[in-house]
C-alpha positions as CSV (number, residue, x, y, z in Angstrom):
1,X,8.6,-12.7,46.1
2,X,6.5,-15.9,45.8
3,X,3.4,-17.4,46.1
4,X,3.2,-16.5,50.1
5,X,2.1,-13.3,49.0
6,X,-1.5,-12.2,48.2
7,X,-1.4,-10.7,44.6
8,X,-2.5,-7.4,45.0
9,X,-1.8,-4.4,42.9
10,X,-2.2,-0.8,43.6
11,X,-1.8,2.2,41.3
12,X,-2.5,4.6,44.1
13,X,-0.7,2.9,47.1
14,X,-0.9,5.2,50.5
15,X,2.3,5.1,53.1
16,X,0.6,2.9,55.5
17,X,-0.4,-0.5,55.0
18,X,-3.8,-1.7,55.2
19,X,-4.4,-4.0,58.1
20,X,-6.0,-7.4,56.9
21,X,-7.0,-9.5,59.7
22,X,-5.1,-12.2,60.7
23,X,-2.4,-11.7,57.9
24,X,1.0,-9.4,58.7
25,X,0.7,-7.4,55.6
26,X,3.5,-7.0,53.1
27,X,4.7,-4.4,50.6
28,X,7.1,-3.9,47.7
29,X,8.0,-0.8,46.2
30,X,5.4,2.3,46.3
31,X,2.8,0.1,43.9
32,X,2.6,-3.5,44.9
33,X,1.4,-5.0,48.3
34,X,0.2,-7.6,49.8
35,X,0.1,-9.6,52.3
36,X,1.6,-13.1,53.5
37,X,0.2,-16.1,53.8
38,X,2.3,-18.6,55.0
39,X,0.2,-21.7,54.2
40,X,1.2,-21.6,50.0
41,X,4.6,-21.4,51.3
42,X,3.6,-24.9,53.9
43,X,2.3,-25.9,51.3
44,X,4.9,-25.9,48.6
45,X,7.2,-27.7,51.0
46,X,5.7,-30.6,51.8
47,X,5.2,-31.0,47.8
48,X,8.8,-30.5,47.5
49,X,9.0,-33.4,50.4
50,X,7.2,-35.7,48.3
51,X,8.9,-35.3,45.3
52,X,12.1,-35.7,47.1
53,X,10.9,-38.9,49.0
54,X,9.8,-40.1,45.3
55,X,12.9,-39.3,43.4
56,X,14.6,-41.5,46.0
57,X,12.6,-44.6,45.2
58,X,12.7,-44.2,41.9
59,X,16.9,-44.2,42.4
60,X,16.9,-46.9,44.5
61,X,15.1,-49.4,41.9
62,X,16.9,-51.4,39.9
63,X,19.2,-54.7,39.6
64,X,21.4,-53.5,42.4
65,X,18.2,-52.4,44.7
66,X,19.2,-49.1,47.1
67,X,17.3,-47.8,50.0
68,X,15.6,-44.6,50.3
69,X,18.0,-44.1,52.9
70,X,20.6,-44.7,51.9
71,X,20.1,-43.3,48.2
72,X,19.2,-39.6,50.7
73,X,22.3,-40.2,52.1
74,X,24.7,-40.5,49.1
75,X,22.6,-37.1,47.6
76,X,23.6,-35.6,50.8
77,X,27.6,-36.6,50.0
78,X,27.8,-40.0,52.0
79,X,27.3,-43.6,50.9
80,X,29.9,-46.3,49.6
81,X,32.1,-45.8,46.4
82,X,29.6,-48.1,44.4
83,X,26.4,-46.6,45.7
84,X,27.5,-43.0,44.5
85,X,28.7,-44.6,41.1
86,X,25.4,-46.0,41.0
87,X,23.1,-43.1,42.4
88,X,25.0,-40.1,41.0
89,X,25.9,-41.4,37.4
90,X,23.3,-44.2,36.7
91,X,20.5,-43.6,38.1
92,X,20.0,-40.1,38.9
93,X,19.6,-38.3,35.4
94,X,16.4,-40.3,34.9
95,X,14.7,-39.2,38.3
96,X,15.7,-35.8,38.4
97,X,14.1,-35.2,34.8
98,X,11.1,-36.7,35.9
99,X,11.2,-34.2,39.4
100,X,12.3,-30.8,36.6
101,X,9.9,-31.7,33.8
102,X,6.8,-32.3,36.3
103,X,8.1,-28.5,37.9
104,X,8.0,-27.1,34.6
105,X,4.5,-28.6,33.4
106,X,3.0,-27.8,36.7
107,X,4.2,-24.6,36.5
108,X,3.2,-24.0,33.1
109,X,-0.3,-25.0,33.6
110,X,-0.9,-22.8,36.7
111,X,-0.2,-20.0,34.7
112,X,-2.4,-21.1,32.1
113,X,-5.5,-21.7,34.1
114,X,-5.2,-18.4,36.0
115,X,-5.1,-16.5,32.8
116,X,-7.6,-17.6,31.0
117,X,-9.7,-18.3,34.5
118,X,-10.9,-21.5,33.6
119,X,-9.2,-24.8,34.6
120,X,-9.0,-26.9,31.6
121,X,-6.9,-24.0,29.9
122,X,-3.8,-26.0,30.3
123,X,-1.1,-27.0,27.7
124,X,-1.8,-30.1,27.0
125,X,-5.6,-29.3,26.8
126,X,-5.2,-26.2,24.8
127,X,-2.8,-28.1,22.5
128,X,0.2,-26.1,23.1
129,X,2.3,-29.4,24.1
130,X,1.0,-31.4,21.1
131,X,2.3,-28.2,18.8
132,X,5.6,-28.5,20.5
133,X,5.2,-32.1,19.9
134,X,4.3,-31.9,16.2
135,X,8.0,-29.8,15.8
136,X,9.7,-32.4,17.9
137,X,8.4,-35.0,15.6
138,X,9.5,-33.6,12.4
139,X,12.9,-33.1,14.0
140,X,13.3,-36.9,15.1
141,X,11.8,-38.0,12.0
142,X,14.1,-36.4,9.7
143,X,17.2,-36.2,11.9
144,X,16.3,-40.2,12.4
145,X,18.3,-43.4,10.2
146,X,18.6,-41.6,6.4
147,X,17.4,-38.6,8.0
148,X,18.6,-35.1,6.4
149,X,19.2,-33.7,9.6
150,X,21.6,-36.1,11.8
151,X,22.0,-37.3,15.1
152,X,23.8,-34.4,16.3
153,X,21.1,-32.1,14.8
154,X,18.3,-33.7,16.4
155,X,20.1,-33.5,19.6
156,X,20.4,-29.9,19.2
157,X,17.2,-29.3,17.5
158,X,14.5,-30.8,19.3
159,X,14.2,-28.2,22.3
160,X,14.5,-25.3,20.0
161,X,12.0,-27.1,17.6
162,X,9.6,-28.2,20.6
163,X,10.3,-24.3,22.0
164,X,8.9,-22.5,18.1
165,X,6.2,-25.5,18.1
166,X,4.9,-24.2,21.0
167,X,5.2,-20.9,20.6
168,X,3.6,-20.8,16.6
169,X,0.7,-23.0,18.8
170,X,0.1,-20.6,21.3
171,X,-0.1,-17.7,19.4
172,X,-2.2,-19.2,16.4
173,X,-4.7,-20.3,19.4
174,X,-4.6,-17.1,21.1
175,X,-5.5,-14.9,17.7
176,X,-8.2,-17.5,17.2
177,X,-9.9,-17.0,20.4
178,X,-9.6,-13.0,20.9
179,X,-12.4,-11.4,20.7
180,X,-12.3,-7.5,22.3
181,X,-10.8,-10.0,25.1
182,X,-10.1,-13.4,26.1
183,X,-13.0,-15.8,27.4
184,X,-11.8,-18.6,28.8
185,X,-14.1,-21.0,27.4
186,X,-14.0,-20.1,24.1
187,X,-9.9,-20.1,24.6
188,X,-10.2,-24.0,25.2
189,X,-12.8,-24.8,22.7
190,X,-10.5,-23.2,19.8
191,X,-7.6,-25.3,21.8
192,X,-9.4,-28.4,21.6
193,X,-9.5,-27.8,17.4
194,X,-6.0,-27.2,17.2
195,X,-5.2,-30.0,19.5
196,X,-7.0,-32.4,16.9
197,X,-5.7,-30.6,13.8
198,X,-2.1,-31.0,14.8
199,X,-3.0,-34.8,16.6
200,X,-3.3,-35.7,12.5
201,X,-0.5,-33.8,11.3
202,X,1.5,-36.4,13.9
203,X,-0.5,-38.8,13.0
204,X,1.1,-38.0,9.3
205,X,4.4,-37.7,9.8
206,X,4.4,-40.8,11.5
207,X,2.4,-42.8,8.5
208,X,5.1,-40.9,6.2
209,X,7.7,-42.0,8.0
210,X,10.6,-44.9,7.8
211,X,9.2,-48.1,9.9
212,X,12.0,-47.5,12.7
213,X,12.3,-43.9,12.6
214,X,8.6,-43.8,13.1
215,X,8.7,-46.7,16.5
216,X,11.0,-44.1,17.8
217,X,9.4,-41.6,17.3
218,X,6.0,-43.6,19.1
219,X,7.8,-44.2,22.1
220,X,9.0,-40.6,22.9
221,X,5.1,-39.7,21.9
222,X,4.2,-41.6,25.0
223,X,6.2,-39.6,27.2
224,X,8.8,-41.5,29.4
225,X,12.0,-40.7,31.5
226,X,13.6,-44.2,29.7
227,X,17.4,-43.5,28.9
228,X,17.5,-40.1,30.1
229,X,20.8,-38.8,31.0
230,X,22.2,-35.7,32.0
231,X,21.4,-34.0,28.4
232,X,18.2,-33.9,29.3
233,X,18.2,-32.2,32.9
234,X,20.3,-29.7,31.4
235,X,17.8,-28.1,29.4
236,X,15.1,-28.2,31.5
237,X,16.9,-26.8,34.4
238,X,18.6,-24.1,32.7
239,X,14.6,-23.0,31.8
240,X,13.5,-23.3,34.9
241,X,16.4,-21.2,36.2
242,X,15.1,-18.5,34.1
243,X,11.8,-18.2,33.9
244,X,10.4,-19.4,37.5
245,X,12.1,-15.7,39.2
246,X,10.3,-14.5,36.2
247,X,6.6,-15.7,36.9
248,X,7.3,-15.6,41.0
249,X,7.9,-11.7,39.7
250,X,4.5,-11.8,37.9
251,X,2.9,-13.1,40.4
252,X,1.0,-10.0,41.5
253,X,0.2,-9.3,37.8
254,X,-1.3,-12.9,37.3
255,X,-3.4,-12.1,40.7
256,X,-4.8,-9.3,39.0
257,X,-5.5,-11.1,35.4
258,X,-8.5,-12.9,37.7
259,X,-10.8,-10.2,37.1
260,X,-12.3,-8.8,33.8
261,X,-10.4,-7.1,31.2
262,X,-11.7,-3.7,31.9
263,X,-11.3,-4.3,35.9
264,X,-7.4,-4.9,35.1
265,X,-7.2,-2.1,32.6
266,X,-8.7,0.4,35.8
267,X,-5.9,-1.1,37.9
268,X,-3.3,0.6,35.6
269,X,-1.8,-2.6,34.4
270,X,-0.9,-3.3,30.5
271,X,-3.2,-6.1,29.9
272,X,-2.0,-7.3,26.5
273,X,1.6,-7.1,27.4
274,X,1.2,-9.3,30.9
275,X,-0.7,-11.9,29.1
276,X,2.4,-11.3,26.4
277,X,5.0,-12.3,29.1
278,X,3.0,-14.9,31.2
279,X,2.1,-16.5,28.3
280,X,5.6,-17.0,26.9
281,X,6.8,-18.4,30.2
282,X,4.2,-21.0,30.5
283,X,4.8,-22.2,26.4
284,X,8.4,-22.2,27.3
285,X,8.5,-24.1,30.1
286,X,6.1,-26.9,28.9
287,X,7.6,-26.9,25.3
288,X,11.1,-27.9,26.8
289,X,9.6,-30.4,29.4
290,X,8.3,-31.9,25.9
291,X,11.0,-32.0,24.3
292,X,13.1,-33.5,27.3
293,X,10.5,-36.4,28.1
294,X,7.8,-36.0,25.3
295,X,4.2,-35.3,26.0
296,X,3.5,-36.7,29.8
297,X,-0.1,-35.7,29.9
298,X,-2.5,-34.7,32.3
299,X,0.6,-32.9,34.8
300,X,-0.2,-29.7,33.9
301,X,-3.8,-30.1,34.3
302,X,-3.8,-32.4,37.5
303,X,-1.5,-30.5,39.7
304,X,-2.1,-27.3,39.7
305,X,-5.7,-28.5,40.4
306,X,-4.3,-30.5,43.5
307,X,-2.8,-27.1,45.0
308,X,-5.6,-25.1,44.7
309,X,-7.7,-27.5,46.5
310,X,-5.0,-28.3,49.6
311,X,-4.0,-24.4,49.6
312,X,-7.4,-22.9,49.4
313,X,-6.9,-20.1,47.1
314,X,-9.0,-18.5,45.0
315,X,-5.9,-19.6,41.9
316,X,-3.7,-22.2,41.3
317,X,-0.4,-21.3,43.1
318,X,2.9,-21.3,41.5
319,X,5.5,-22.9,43.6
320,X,3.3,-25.4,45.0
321,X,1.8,-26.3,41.9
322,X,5.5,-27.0,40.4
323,X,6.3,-28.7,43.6
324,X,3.0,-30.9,42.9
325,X,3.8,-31.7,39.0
326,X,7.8,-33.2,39.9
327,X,6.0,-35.5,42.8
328,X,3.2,-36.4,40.6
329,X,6.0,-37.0,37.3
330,X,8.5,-39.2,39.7
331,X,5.7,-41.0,41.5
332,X,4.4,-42.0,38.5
333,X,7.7,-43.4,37.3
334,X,8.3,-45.3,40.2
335,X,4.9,-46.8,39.3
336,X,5.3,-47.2,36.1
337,X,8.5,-49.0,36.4
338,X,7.2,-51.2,39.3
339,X,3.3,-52.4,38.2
340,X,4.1,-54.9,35.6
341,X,7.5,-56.4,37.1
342,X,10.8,-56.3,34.7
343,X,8.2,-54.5,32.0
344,X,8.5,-50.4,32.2
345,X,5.9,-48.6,31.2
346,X,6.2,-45.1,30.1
347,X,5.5,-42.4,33.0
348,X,3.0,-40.9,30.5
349,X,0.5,-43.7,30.3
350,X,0.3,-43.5,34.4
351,X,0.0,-39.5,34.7
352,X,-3.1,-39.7,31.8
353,X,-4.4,-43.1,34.1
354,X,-4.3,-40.4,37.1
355,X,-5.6,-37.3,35.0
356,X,-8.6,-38.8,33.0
357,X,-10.4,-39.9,36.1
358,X,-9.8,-36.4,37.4
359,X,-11.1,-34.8,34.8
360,X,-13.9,-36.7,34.5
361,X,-14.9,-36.2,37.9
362,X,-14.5,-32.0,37.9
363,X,-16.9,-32.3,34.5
364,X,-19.5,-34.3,37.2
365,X,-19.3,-31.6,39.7
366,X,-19.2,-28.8,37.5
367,X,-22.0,-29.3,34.7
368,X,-22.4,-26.0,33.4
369,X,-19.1,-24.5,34.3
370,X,-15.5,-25.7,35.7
371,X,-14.3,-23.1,37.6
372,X,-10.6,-22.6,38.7
């Protein structure tokens, strides 16, 4: 079940499957059918390419300088002794975060976007990240030097703290906003406020703060894949694991969530509970890309854009949105790390360099309202 299928859900589904033109039609069970379409699934691929292609340049940079070649060919189980040392222990923790927590936010801000139908409803946007970010803070800050937490305690911490950030965020944002329903412009106005209220409670924290507890915590604000290692794929991974079957499996239900509230209520589906569930997937994945890399901006909002526009669809599709986020994230890095010479800039400033001008531009086109 994936994005290859057209999200449509019937209550009242006959035996025989309606013939769409053009498309083989598909079905699931006596209530959900659809039919394929093989270009999200194209699609999603060649994003997967590029992020593949980009993880391996981002390997092969460094002192000891590797081929994309020949870094493809140790992840495939060949290469020298040194190159795998190199590639498998060095090197490759840092790119593969930068592929998983571009999945995740590109993920996350698909799901967004097609819930509340408008395309700025992303996490970042909406101020879902910077709540996650606001927890992780606190957690640095007092697990930092004197700190009453510890080192160990911030390790274990900050993705549960990022995870309850987010969650408090979205939820506090979403209770603002209802009214008999969700509109999605009024959604991302109330997440712009909460995105400035808690951009001064870090602000804060950070004033409050010991001089090098607070630097530290500034850098990881920034969002960057430095010093990653493989404590930081882990968690990341182990969420996407879980919750990308789960949102592939809501897939039809987030097709449905297009239309208006009383549309989906006709259609027989729970509305409050599938925003419930949706929701929590896409705070869950972008609070733990967070708290792996910090805030990388603009991922969630640029790429899911991106796939709508190469896919044609009438939403931003899952899988090839993810697949767009971890080739936007990496490329980015390898960017970052290769503009200024021997300086490395974070990943962060390069996404927001990307998304600003992109946002910008869909403000231009769309004066009176940005659609999906």
């Amino acid at each position: 079940m994936s994005d290859t299928v057209s999200d449509t859900v019937s209550a009242t589904a006959t035996t025989r499957d309606p013939a769409v033109p053009g498309r083989p039609p598909f079905r699931l069970g006596p209530a959900i059918s659809g039919v394929w379409r093989p270009r999200f699934l194209v699609v999603a691929l060649i994003g997967a390419v590029l992020a593949l292609l980009a993880l391996a340049a981002d390997v092969g940079r460094g002192d000891y300088p590797i081929s994309i070649v020949d870094v493809l060919r140790v992840l495939a189980g060949g290469g020298t002794d040194a190159q795998r040392f190199i590639v498998i222990d060095l090197r490759l923790p840092r790119a593969l975060t930068g592929v998983l927590v571009g999945a995740a936010l590109g993920l996350s801000g698909a799901i967004t976007a097609s819930i509340a139908r408008n395309a700025l409803a992303t996490p970042d946007i909406l101020g879902i990240t910077q709540g996650a970010s606001a927890a992780a803070v606190a957690v640095i800050l007092l697990g930092g030097s004197g700190g009453v937490i510890g080192t160990v305690g911030t390790q274990l911490g900050l993705p549960l703290a990022a995870l309850a950030g987010g969650v408090a965020t979205a939820t506090l944002i979403y209770l603002l906003a209802y009214r008999r329903g969700i509109d999605g412009y009024r959604l991302v106005l109330v997440g712009i406020g909460v995105n400035a209220v808690l951009a001064s409670v870090v602000s804060y924290l950070l004033v409050k703060a010991r001089v090098e507890d607070a630097a530290r915590a500034q850098v990881w604000m920034t969002g960057s894949l430095n010093g990653r290692g493989w404590e930081h794929v882990r968690p990341v991974a182990v969420a996407l694991a879980i919750l990308v079957p789960i949102s592939l499996i809501l897939v039809f239900v987030l097709g449905a969530l297009q239309y208006s509230d009383d549309t989906v209520r006709g259609l027989g589906i729970r509305l409050n509970a599938a925003r419930t569930g949706l929701l929590l997937c896409a705070v869950a994945l972008a609070a733990v890309a967070t708290a792996c890399a910090g805030p990388i901006g603009f991922v969630a909002f640029v790429a899911p854009q991106a796939a709508i526009r190469v896919t044609g669809g009438s939403r931003p599709p899952l899988l090839a949105s993810a697949t767009f986020g971890a080739a936007l994230v990496v490329a980015s890095d390898v960017v970052a790390r290769t503009m200024l010479g021997d300086l490395e800039l974070p990943v962060g400033i390069v996404t927001s360099a990307v998304g600003a001008p992109f946002l910008l531009y869909l403000l231009a086109v769309n004066t009176r309202k940005v659609r999906l």
